[in-house]
Structures are given as C-alpha cells and as structure tokens.
C-alpha positions in Angstrom: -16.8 -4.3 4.9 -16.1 -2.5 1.4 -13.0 -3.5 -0.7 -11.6 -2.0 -3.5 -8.3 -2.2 -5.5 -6.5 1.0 -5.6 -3.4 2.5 -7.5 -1.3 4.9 -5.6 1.4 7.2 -6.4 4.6 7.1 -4.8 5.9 10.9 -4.5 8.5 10.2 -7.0 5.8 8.9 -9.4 6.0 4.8 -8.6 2.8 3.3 -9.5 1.8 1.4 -6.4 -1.1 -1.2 -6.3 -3.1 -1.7 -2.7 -6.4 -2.6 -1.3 -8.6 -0.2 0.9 -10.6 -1.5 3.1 -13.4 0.2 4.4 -16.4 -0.3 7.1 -20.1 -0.1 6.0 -19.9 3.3 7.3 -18.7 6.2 6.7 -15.3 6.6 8.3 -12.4 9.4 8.8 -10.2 6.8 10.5 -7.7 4.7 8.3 -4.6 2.9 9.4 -1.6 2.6 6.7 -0.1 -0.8 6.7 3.5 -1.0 5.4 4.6 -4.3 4.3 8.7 -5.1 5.2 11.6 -5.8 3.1 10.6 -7.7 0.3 7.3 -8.3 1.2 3.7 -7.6 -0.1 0.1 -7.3 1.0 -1.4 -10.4 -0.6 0.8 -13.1 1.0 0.1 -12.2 4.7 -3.3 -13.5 6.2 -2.6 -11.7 9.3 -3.7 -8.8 7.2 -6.8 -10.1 6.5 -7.6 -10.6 10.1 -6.7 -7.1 10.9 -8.8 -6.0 8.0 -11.8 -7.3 9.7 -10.7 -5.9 13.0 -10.2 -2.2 12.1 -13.5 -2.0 9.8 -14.9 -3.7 12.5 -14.1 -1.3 14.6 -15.4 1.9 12.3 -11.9 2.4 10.7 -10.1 2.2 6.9 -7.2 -0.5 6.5 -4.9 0.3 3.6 -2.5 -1.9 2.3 -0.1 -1.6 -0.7 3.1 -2.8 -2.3 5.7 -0.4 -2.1 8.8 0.0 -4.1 10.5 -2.8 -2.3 8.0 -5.5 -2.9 9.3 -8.8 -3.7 12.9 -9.6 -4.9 12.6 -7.8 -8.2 9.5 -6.2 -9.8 8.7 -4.3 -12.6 6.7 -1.3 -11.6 5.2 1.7 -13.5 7.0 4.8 -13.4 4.8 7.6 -15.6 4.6 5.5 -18.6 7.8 3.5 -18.6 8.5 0.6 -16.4 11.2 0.9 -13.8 12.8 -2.4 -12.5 12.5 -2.6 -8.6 12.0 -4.7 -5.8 13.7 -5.4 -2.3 17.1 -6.1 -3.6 17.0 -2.9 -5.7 15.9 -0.6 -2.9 17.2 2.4 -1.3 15.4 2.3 2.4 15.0 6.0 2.7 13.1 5.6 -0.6 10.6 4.3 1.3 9.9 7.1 2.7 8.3 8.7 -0.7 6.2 5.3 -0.9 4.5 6.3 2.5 4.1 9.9 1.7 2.3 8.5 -1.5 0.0 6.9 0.4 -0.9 9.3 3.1 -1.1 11.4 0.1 -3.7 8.9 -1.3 -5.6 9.0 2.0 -5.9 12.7 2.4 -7.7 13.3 -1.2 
C-alpha cells in the first residue's frame, strides 16, 4: 500500500488536506471517505483499518478534512485564510467539499 498527503480544492476554493491511499497496483477504483460533523481523518483508527481493506482489495481510499473539520479551523482560501470549522459550517456547503474531491479523483 502507497500513501501520500494530498491538497484538494473545495469548489469554492477551500484548501483541503487528505491522504490517498493506494494499492501496489494500478487501480481505477477509489472510495471517498467523508468525515462527520466536526470531525477529521487523523483521529479515527477505523480508517486505518479500512485503508488496508480497500487497497487490499485493489481499490484507492481517500480521506480529507473538509470545511467542517474540528470546532474552528483556519483554512486556506486562495491566499488568505478563512476561519472555519464545524461550528462555522453551512451543511449544504459540504456539498462543494465533496465535489472538490471527486473533482481531485477524476484528474
């Protein structure tokens, strides 16, 4: 298994950090994961787990921290900082963080 930090674009322009996993081979299968409410990708070591299972398996695991990652966060918008977080977020928001990343995926 193959592991790389990556920096994704929210379709809004919200600078998202994530980690792709990948199998020793070559794959066209990936699997988004999005964290919930407040949440992240490197607290939960269920993700691990799956990590292993999907590359396992022959497919890409991507996780990421979305706009509503933790409390309050300070992410990059462009090249100013935009304060954020889970008690700052508009759930339909999301929605550009997802399309970000299957954005990501498809390149």
């Amino acid at each position: 298994m193959k592991q790389q930090l990556v920096r994704i674009n929210s379709v809004d322009n919200i600078e998202m950090v994530g980690l792709l996993y990948e199998p020793n081979e070559k794959s066209n299968k990936i699997v988004i994961h999005v964290h919930g409410l407040c949440g992240n990708f490197y607290e939960n070591r269920f993700l691990d787990t799956l990590a292993q299972t999907y590359t396992n398996k022959g497919i890409s695991f991507l996780i990421f921290n979305n706009r509503g990652t933790n409390y309050i966060s300070e992410l990059f918008k462009g090249n100013d900082f935009e304060v954020i977080g889970g008690c700052y977020e508009k759930f339909t928001d999301s929605i550009l963080d997802i399309e970000g990343a299957i954005n990501y995926v498809k390149k």
